[in-house]
C-alpha positions as CSV (number, residue, x, y, z in Angstrom):
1,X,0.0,0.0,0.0
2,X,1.1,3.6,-1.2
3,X,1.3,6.1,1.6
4,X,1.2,9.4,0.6
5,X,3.4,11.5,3.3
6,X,3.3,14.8,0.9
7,X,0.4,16.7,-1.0
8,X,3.0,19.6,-2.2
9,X,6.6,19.9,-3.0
10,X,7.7,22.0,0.0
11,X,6.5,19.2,2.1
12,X,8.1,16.9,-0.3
13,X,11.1,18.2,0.7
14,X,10.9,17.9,4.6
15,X,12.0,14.2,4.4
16,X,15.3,14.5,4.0
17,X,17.9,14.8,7.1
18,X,19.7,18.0,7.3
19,X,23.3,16.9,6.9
20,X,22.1,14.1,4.3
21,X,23.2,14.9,0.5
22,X,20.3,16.3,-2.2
23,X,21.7,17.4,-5.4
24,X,25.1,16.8,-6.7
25,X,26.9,16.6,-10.2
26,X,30.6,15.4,-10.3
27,X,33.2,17.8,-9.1
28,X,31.6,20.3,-7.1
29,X,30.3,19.3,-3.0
30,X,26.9,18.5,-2.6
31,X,23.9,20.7,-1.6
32,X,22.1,19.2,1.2
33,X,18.9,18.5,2.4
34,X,18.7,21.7,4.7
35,X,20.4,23.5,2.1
36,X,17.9,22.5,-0.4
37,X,15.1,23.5,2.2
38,X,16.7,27.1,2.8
39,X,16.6,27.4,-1.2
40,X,13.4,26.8,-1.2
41,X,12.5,28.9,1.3
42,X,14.8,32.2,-0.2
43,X,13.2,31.2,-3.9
44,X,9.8,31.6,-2.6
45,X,10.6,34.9,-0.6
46,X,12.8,36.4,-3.6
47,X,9.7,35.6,-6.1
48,X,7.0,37.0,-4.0
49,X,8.5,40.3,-3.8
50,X,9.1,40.0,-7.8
51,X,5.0,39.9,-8.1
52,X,5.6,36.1,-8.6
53,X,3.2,33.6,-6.3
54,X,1.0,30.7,-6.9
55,X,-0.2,29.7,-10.1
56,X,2.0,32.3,-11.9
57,X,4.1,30.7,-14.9
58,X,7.8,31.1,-14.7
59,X,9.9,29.8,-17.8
60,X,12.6,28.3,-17.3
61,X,15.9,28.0,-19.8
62,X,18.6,26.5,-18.1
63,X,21.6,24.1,-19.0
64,X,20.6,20.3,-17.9
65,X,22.7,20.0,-14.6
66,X,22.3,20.7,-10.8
67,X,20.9,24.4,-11.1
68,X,18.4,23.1,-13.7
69,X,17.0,20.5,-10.7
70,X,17.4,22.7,-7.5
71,X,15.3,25.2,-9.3
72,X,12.2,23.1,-10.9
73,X,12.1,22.0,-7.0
74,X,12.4,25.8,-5.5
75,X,10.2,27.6,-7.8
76,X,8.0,24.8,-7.6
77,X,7.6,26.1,-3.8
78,X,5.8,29.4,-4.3
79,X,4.8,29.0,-8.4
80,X,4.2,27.3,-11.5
81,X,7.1,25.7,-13.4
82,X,7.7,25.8,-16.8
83,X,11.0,24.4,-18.3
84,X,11.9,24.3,-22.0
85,X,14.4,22.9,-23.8
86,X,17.6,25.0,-24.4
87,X,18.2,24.1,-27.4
88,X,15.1,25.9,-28.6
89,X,15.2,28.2,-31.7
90,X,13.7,31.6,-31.6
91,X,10.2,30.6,-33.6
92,X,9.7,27.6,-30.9
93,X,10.9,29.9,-28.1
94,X,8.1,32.3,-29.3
95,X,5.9,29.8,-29.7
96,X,5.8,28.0,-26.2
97,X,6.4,31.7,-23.9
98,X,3.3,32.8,-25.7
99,X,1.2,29.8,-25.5
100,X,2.1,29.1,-21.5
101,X,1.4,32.4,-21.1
102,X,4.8,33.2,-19.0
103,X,5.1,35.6,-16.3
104,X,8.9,35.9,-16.0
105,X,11.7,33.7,-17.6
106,X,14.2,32.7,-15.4
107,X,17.8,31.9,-17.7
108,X,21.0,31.6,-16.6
109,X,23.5,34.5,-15.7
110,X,25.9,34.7,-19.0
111,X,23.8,32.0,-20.8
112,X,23.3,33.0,-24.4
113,X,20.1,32.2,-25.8
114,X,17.3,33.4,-28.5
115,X,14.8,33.3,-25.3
116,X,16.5,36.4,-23.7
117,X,15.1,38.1,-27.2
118,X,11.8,36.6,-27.4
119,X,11.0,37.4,-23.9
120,X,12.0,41.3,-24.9
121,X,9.9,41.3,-27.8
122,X,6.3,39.9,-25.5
123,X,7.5,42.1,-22.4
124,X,8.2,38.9,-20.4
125,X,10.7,39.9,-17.6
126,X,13.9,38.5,-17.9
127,X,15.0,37.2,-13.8
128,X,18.7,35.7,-14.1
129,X,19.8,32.8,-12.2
130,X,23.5,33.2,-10.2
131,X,24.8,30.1,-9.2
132,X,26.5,30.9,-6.2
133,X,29.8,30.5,-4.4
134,X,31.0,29.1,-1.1
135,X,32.9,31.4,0.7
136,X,34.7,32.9,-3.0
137,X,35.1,29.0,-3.8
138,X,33.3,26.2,-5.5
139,X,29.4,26.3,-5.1
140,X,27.5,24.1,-3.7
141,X,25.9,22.0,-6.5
142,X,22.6,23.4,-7.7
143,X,23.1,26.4,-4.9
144,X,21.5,29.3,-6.2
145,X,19.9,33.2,-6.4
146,X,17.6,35.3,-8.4
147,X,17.5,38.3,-9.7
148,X,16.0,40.7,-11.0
149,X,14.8,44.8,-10.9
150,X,11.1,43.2,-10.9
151,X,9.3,44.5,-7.8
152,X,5.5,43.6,-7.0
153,X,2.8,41.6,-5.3
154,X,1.7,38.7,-6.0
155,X,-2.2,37.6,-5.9
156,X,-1.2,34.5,-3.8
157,X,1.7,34.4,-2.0
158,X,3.2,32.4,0.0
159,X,3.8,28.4,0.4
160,X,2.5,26.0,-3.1
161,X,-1.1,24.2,-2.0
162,X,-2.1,21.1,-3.3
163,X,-4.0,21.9,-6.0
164,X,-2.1,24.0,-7.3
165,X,-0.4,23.8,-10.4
166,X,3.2,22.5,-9.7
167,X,4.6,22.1,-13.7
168,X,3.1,22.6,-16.9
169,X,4.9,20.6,-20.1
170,X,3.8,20.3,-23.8
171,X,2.9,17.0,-25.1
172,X,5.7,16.1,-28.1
173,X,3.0,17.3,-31.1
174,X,4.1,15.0,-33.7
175,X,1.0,14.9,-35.5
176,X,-0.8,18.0,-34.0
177,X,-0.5,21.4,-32.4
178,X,1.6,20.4,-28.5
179,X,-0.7,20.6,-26.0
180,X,-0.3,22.0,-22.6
181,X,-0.6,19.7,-19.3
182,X,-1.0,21.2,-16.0
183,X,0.4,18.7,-13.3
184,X,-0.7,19.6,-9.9
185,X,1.4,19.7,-6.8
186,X,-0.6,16.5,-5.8
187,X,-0.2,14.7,-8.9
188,X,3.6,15.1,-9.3
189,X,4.0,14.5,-5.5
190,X,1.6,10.8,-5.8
191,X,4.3,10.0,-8.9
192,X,6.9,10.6,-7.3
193,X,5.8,8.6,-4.3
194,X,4.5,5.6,-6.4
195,X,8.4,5.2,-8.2
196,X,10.0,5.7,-4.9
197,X,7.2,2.7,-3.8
198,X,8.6,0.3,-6.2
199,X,11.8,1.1,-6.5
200,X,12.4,0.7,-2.6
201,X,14.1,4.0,-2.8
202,X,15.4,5.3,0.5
203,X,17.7,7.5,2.2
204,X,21.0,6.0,1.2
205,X,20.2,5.8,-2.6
206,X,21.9,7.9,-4.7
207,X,20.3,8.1,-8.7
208,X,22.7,9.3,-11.2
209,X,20.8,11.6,-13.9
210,X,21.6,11.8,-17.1
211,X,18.2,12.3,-18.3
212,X,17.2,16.3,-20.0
213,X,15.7,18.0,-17.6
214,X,13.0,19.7,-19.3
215,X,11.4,16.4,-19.8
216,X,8.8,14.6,-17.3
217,X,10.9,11.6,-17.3
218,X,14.1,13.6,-15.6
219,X,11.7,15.8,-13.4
220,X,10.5,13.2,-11.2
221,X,11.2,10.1,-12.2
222,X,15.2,11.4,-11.1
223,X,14.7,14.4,-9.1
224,X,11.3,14.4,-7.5
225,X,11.2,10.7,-6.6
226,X,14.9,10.7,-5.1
227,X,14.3,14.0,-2.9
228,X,11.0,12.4,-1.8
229,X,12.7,9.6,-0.4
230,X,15.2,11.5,1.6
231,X,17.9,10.2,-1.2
232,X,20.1,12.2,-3.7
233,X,20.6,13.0,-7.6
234,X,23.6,13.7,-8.7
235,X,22.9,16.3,-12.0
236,X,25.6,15.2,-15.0
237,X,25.5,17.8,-17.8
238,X,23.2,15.4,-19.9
239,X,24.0,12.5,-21.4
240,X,27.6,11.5,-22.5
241,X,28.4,8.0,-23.2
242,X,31.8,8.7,-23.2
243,X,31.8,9.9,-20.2
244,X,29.2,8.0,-18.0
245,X,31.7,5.7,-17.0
246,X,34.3,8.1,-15.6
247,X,30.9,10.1,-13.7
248,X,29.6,6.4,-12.7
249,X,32.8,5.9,-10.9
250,X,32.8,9.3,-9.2
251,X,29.1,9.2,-8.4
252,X,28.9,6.0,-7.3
253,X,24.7,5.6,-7.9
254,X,22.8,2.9,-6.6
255,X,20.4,3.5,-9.3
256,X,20.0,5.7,-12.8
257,X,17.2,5.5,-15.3
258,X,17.1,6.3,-19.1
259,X,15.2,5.7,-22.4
260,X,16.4,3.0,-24.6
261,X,18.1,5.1,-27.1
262,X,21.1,6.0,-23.6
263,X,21.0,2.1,-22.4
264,X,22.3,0.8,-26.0
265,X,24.7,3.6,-26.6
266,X,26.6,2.3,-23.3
267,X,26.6,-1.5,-24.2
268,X,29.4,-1.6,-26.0
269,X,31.6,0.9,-23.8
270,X,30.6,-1.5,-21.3
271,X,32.8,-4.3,-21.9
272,X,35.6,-1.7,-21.5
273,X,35.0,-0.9,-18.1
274,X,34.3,-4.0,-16.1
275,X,35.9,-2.8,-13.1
276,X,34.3,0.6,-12.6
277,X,31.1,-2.0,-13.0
278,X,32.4,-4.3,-10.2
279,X,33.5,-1.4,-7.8
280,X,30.4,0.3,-7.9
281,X,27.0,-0.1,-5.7
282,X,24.3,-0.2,-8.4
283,X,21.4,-2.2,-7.6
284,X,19.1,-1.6,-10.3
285,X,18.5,0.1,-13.6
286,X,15.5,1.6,-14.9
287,X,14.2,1.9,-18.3
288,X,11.4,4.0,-19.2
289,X,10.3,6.6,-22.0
290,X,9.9,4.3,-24.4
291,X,9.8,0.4,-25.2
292,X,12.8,-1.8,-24.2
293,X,14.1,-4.1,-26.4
294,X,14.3,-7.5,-25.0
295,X,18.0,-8.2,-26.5
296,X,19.1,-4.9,-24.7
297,X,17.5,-5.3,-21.2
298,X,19.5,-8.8,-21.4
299,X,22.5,-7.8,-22.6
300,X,22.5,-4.5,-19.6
301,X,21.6,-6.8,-17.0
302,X,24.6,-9.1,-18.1
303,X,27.0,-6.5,-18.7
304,X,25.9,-4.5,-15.2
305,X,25.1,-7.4,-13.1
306,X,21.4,-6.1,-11.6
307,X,18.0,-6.2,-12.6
308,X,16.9,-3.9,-15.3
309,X,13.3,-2.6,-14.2
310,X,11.2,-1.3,-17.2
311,X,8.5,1.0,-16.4
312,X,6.2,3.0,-18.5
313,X,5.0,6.9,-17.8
314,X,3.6,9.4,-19.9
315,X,3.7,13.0,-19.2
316,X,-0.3,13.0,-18.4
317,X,0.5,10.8,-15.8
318,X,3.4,13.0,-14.3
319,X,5.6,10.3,-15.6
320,X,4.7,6.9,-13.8
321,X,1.8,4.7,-14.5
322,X,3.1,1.1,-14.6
323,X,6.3,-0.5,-13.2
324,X,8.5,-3.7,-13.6
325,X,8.7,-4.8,-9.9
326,X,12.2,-5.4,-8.0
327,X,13.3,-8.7,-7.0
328,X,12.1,-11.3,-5.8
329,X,9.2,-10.8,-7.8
330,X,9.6,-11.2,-12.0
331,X,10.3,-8.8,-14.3
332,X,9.7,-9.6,-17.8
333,X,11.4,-8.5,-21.0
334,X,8.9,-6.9,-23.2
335,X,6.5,-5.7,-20.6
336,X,6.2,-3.1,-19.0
337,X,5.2,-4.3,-15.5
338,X,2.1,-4.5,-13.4
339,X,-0.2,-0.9,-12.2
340,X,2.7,1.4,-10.4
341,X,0.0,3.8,-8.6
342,X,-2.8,4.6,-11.2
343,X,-5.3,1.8,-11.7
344,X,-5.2,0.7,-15.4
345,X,-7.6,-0.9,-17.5
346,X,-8.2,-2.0,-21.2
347,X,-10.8,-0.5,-23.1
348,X,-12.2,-0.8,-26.7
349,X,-13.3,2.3,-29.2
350,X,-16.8,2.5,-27.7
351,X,-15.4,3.1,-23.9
352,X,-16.3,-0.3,-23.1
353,X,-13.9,-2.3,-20.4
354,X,-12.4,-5.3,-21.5
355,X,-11.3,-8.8,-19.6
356,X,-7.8,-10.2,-19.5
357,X,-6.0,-10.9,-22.5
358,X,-8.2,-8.6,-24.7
359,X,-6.2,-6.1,-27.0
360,X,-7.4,-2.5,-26.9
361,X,-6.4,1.2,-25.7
362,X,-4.6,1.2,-22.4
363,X,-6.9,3.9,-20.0
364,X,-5.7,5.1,-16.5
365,X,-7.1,6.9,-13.4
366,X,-5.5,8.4,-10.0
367,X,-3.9,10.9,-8.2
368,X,-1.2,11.1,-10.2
369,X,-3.2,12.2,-13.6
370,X,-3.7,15.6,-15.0
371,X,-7.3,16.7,-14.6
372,X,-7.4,17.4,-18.6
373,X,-5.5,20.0,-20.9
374,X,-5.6,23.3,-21.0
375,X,-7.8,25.2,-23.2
376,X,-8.6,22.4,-24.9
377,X,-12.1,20.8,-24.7
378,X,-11.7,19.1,-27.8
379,X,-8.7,17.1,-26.3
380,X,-10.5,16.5,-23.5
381,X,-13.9,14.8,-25.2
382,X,-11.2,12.5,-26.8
383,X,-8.8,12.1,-23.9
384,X,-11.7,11.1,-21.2
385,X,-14.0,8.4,-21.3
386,X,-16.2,7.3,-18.0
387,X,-13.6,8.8,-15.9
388,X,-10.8,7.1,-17.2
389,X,-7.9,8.9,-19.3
390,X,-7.3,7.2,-22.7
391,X,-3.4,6.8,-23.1
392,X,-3.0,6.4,-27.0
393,X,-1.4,3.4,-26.3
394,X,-2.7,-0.2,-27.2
395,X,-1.9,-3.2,-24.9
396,X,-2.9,-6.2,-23.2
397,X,-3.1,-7.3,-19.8
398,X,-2.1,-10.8,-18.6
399,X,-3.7,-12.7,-16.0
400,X,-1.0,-11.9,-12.9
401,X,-1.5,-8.2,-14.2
402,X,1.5,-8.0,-16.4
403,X,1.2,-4.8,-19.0
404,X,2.1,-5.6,-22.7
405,X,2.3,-2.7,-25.4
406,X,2.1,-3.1,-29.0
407,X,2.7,0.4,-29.9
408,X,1.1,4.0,-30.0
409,X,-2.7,3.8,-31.8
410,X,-1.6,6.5,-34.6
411,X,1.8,4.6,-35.1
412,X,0.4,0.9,-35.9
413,X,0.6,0.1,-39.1
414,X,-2.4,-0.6,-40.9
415,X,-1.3,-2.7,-43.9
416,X,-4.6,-2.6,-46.3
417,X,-6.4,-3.7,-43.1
418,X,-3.9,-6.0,-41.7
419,X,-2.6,-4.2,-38.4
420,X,1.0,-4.4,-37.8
421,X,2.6,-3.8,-34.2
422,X,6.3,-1.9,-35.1
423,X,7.4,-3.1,-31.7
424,X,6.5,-6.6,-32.8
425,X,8.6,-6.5,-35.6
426,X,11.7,-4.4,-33.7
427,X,12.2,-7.5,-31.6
428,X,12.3,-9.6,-34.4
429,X,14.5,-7.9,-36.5
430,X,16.8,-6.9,-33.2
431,X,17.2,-10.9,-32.9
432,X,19.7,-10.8,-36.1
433,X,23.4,-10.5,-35.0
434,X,24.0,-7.8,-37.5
435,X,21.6,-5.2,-36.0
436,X,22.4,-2.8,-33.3
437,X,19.7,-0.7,-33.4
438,X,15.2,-1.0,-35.1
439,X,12.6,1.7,-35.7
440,X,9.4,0.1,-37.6
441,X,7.7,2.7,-39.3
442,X,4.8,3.4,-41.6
443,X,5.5,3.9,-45.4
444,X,3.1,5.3,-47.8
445,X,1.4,2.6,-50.3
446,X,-0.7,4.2,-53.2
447,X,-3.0,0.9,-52.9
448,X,-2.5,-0.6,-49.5
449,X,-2.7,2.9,-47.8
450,X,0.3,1.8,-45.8
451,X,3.4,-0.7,-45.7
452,X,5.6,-1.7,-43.4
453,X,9.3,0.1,-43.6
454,X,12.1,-0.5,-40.9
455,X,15.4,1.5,-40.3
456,X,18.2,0.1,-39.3
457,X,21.5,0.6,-37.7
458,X,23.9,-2.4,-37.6
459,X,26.8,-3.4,-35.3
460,X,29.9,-1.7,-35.7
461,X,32.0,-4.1,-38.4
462,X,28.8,-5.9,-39.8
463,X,27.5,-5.9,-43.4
464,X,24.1,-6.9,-44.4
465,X,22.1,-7.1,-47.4
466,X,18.6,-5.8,-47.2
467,X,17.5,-9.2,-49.3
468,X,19.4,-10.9,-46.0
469,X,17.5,-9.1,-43.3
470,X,13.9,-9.8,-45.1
471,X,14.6,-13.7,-45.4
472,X,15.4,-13.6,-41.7
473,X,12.4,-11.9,-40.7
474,X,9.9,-13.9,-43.1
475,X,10.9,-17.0,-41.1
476,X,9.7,-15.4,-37.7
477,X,7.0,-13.1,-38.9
478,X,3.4,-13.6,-40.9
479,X,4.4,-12.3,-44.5
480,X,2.1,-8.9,-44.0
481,X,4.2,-8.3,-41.4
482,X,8.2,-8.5,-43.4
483,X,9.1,-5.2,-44.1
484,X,9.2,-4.7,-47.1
485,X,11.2,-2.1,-47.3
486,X,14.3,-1.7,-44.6
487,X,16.9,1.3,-45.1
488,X,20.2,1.1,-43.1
489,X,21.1,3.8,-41.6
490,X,24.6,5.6,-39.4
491,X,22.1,7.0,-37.0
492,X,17.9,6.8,-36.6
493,X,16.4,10.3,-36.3
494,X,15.8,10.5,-32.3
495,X,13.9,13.7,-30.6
496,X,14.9,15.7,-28.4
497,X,14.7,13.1,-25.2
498,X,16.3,10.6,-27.3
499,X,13.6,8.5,-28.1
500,X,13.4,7.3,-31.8
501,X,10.7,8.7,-33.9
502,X,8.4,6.4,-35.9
503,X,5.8,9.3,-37.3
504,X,7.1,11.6,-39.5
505,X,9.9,9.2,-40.4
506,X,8.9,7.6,-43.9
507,X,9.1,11.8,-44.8
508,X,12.1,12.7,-43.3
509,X,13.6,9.4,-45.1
510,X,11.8,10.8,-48.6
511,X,10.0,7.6,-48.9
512,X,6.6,8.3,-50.1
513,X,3.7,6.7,-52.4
């Protein structure tokens, strides 16, 4: 049984002891749980005299990294967060400060960016962020102050209340306009309770990020949950196989979490550093953002020696909605676990409930899911049926409760009729000893409406013919199902979490009708 010991962030944060490490990144001392707390604290203070209180929007550009977590947590104290990607251009900075509606951008001291011009242009206030200093040396990781000539009062002032809103992120917008989900301080607080649940996290577990931080996944799957349990994050700059090793070692985590796409890229650097593996005090390793292939979670868990727990989160959900479960209980390769906090359900197109075993849309309800998007009653008609949110997602349930996707709705593949699950035929195609990496897409077909294309990325050294690749898959999968086109590729077109991008792909590959 869940217990739920905080409904808002700043109580989120009393769990920790004083002395106990929070937030880290390599090289610099850690800030600490009563350090965190006094941030908090001098954020909420140094907004409310800006004008800045509850329910206000402040932006957020920031480089991924310690500063980036300490201040989703602290502004998350007394306001509503809002972090965006860096890497932004100036059309998609103007795009999401218009559409949240920002009240003040908080960026870096010294950090370029096409944001500081965009907020100019719509009269957002610009408040800097200063990391600061220990006594004129290093600062404290994630240690920080604000500022800014903005003077005011706010509406609501004071400590963040549970229904407030605690975060607001875009959904990706691959196929329409993103749109915005608020995440109360009670849902992101139940999410980050329900991974700290299953994971067993406690006070003397330490998660290494390496996940952006403008992304749900980072936010609280990293940060939130480990702060929640009294534990620490140690921020790295983002993710650098070439360096996760050398951080690894310095870090020493009992725990990180990644999408796919990060997991495969350290495989093979693995083998190299065997004894940085052995010294450490990992315990698990989480997967989430995106499907694991089975070949990969086997080959981590052999090359790391722990379990490799895959769970499954959306950002409607504040991240977490089912889990693999720790040892001694299974964990299976190719599902994503069993309900980790939401209750979860099968339904079919007409909002009907379906029994075990029965394929359909995977639907949700709980604490931990947004109470619909914003401006957007359209959305909302679709998104909510009976109470329960409709994910997008189609899956089964097995009869111990065991999740099973077979892929987003809008990316399987409907083959003049015939639906085709891309994850279905990743895992087949990941079985040859040639391939490294799979996306299964959707190609345009003047008669079938749609056929089945695959990209592929093969191990370093190996050569393999198309013709090769089909033959192998035809003698594992229905014929329908062979792709009948598969393009190899140095690198498969990855957004900007890392996940690999099945819609849009057969365009940005110029494959068409």
């Amino acid at each position: 049984m869940i217990t739920y010991a905080a409904e808002t962030v700043p109580q989120l944060l009393r769990r920790g002891a004083n002395s106990a490490p929070a937030i880290g990144t390599p090289g610099r001392p850690w800030l600490t749980h009563a350090g965190l707390r006094a941030l908090a604290q001098r954020t909420t203070a140094s907004l409310n005299a800006m004008g800045i209180g509850r329910n206000d929007r402040v932006a957020m550009v920031l480089p991924n990294g310690p500063e980036m977590a300490a201040a989703f947590v602290a502004i998350a104290c007394a306001a509503t967060t809002a972090p965006l990607n860096a890497a932004y251009r100036a059309d998609e900075f103007d795009f999401y400060l218009s559409d949240l509606n920002a009240k003040a951008l908080v960026i870096q001291h010294g950090m370029e960016s096409p944001a500081r011009a965009v907020a100019a242009q719509r009269n957002i206030p610009i408040i800097e962020l200063i990391p600061n200093s220990s006594d004129g040396g290093e600062a404290e990781a994630g240690d920080f102050t604000l500022q800014s000539p903005l003077t005011g009062t706010p509406t609501t002032p004071g400590e963040a209340q549970p229904q407030d809103i605690a975060l607001v992120l875009h959904t990706s917008g691959t196929t329409s306009r993103p749109k915005i989900v608020p995440l109360r301080q009670i849902n992101i607080t139940a999410s980050a309770a329900h991974i700290g649940h299953f994971l067993e996290l406690g006070p003397e577990d330490t998660c290494m990020n390496i996940m952006p931080l403008f992304h749900i996944h980072g936010l609280i799957a990293a940060v939130l949950s480990s702060l929640a349990a009294g534990g620490s994050v140690s921020c790295t700059p983002g993710f650098n196989a070439f360096k996760f090793f050398a951080n690894y070692d310095e870090i020493r985590p009992s725990w990180y979490t990644a999408v796919p796409t990060m997991h495969q890229a350290l495989l093979p650097l693995a083998a190299r550093n065997t004894e940085i593996i052995q010294r450490g005090r990992l315990r698990f390793i989480r997967s989430s953002s995106a499907s694991l292939p089975p070949q990969v979670m086997t080959a981590l868990e052999e090359a790391f020696h722990v379990p490799v727990i895959e769970s499954y989160g959306m950002t409607e959900a504040a991240h977490q909605m089912a889990s693999n479960p720790l040892p001694p209980r299974p964990h299976y390769a190719g599902s994503v676990g069993i309900a980790a906090g939401p209750e979860i359900a099968i339904m079919d197109d007409d909002g009907n409930l379906l029994p075990q075993g029965a394929l359909g849309e995977i639907v949700i309800r709980g604490r931990n899911v947004t109470a619909g998007y914003e401006n957007n009653p359209d959305a909302n008609a679709k998104a909510f049926t009976n109470g329960w949110f409709r994910t997008g997602d189609q899956g089964t349930l097995d009869a111990e409760g065991y999740l099973r996707l077979t892929g987003r709705l809008k990316e399987i593949i409907n083959r003049g009729g015939e639906k085709v699950s891309p994850l279905e035929v990743d895992e087949i195609l990941m079985d040859h000893p040639a391939v490294a990496q799979v996306v299964t897409f959707a190609m345009p077909h003047s008669k079938l409406g749609e056929e089945v294309a695959a990209a592929v990325v093969l191990r370093e050294g190996h050569t393999l013919e198309e013709s090769t690749l089909r033959e192998f898959a035809a003698l594992r999968l229905a014929q329908f199902k062979v792709p009948r086109k598969i393009i190899f590729l140095p690198e498969i077109p990855k957004g900007a979490t890392g996940k690999l991008q099945r819609i849009g792909l057969a365009e940005k590959l110029g494959l068409s009708a």
